[in-house]
FILOLO-910203 format. One record per residue: x, y, z of N, C-alpha, C in turn; chain; residue number from 1. Coordinates in Angstrom, 3 decimals, padded with zeros to 6 digits. Layout:
# FILOLO-910203
{{X; Y; Z}; {X; Y; Z}; {X; Y; Z}; "A"; NUM}
...
END
This chain:
# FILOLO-910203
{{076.538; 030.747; 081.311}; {075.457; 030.860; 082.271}; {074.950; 032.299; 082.234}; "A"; 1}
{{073.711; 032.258; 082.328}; {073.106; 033.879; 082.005}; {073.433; 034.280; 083.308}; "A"; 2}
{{073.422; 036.214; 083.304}; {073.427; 036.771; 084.310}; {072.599; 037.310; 084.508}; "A"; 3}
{{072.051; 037.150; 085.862}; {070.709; 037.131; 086.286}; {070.115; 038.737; 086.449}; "A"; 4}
{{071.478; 039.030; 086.492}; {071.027; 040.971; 086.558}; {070.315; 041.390; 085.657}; "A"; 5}
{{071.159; 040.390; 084.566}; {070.637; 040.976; 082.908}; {069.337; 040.738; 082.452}; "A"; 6}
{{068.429; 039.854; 083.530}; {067.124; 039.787; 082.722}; {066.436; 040.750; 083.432}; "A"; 7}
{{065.519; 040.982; 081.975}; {064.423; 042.119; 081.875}; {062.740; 041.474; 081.888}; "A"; 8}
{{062.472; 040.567; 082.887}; {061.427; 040.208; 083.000}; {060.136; 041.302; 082.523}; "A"; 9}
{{059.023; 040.440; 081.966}; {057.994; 041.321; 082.390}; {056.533; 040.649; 082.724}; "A"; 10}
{{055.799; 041.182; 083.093}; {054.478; 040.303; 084.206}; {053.668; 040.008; 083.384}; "A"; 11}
{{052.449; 039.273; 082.746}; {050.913; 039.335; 083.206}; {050.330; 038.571; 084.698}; "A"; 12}
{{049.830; 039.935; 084.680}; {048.811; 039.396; 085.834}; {047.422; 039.451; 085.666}; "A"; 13}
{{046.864; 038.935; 087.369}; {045.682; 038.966; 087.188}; {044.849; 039.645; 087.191}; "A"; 14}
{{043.374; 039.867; 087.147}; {042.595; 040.864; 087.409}; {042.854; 041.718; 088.713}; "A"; 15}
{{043.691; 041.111; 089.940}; {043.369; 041.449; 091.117}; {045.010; 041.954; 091.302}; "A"; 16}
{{046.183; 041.410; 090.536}; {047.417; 042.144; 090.077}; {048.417; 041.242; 090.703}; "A"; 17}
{{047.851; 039.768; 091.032}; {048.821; 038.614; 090.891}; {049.771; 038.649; 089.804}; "A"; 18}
{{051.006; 038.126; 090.095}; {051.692; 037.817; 088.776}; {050.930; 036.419; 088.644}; "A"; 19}
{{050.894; 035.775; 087.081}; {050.811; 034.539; 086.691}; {051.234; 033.907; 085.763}; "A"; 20}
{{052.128; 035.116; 085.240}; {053.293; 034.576; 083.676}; {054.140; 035.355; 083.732}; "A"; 21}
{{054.949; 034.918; 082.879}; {056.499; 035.838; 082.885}; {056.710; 035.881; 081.497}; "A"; 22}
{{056.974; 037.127; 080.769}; {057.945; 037.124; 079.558}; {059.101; 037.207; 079.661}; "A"; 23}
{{059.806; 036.670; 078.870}; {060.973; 037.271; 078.459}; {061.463; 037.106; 076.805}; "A"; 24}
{{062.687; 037.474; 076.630}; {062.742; 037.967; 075.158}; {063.343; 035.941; 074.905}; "A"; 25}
{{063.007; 035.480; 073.717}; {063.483; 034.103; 073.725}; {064.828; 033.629; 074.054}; "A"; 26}
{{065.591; 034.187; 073.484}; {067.457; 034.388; 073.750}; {067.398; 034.134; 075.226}; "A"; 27}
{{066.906; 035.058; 075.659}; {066.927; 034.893; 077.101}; {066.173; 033.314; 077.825}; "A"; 28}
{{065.435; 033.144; 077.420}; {064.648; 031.892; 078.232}; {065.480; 030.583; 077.648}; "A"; 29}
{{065.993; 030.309; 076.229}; {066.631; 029.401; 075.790}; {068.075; 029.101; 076.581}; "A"; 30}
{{068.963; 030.431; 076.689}; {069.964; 029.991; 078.055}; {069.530; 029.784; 079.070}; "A"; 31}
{{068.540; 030.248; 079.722}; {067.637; 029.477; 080.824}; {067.625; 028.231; 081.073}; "A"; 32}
{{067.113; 027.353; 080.059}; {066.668; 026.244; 079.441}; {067.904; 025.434; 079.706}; "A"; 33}
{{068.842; 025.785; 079.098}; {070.493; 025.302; 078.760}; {071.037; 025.160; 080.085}; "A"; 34}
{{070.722; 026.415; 080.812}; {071.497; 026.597; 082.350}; {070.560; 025.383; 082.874}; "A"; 35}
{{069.328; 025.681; 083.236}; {068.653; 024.014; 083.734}; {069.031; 022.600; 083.456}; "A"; 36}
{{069.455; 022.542; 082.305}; {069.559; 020.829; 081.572}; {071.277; 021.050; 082.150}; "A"; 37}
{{072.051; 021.821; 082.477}; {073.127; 022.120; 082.624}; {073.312; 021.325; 084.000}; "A"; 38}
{{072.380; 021.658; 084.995}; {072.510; 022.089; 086.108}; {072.288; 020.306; 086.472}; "A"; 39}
{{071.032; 020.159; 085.623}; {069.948; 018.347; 086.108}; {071.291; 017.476; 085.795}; "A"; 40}
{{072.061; 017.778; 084.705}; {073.260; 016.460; 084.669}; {074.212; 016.845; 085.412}; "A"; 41}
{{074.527; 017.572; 085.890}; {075.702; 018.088; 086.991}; {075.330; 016.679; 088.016}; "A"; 42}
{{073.999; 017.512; 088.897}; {073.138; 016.792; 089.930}; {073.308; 015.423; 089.781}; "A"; 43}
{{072.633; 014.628; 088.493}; {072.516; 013.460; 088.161}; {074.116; 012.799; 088.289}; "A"; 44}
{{075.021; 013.536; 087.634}; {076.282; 012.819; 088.337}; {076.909; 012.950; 089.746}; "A"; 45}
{{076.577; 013.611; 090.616}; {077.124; 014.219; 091.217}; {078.208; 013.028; 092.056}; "A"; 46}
{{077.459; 011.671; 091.552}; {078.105; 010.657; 093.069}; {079.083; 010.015; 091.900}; "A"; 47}
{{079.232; 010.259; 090.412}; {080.875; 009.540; 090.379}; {081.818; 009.587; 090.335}; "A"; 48}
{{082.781; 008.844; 090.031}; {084.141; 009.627; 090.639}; {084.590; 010.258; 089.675}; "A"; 49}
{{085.520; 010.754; 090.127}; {086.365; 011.993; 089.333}; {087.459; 011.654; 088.829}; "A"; 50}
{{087.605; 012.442; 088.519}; {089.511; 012.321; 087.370}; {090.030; 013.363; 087.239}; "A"; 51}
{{091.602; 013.769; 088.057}; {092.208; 014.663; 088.401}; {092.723; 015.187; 086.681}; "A"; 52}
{{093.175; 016.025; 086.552}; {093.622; 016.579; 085.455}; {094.586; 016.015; 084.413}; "A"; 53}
{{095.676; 016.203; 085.703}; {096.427; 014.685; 085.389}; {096.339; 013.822; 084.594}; "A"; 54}
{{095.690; 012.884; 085.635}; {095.120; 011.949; 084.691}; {093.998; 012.053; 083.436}; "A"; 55}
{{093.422; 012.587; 083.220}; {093.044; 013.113; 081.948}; {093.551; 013.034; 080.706}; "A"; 56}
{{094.785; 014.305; 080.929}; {095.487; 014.097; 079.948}; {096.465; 013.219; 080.240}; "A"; 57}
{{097.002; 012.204; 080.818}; {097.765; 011.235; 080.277}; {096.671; 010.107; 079.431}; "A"; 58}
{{095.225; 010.399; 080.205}; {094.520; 009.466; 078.904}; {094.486; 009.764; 077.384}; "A"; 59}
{{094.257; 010.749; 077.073}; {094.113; 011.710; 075.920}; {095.734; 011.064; 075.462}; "A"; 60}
{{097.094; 011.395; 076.176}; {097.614; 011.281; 075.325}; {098.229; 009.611; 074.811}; "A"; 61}
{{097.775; 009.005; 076.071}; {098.112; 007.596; 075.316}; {097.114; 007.149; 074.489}; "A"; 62}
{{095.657; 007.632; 074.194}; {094.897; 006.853; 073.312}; {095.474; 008.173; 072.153}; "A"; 63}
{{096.341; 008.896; 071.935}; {096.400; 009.772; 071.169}; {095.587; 010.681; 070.484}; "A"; 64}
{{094.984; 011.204; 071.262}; {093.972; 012.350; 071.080}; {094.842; 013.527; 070.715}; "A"; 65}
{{095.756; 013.423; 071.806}; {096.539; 014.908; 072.042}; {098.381; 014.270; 071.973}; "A"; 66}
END
């Protein structure tokens, strides 16, 4: 997840000195991107159930993963 300190935004604005775009360097906007799509399937699952650790790996190891 990017750290938000670390970006170095920069403006165009308008004639009157609105902002109305943002740069940034691509590296930077692509983890952006990643952190968003990150964030929408978190959300999108948020209501199913879970699986303690535990149980996890006793799945892993009886289908023999691990």
């Amino acid at each position: 997840m990017i750290n938000l300190k670390n970006l170095k935004p920069q403006y165009i604005t308008n004639e009157t000195g609105k902002k109305t775009a943002v740069i940034l360097p691509i590296a930077q906007f692509q983890e952006l991107m990643e952190d968003i799509e990150d964030l929408a399937a978190a959300a999108e699952r948020h209501e199913e159930p879970t699986t303690s650790h535990d149980e996890f790996v006793s799945g892993l190891k009886r289908d023999g993963i691990i």
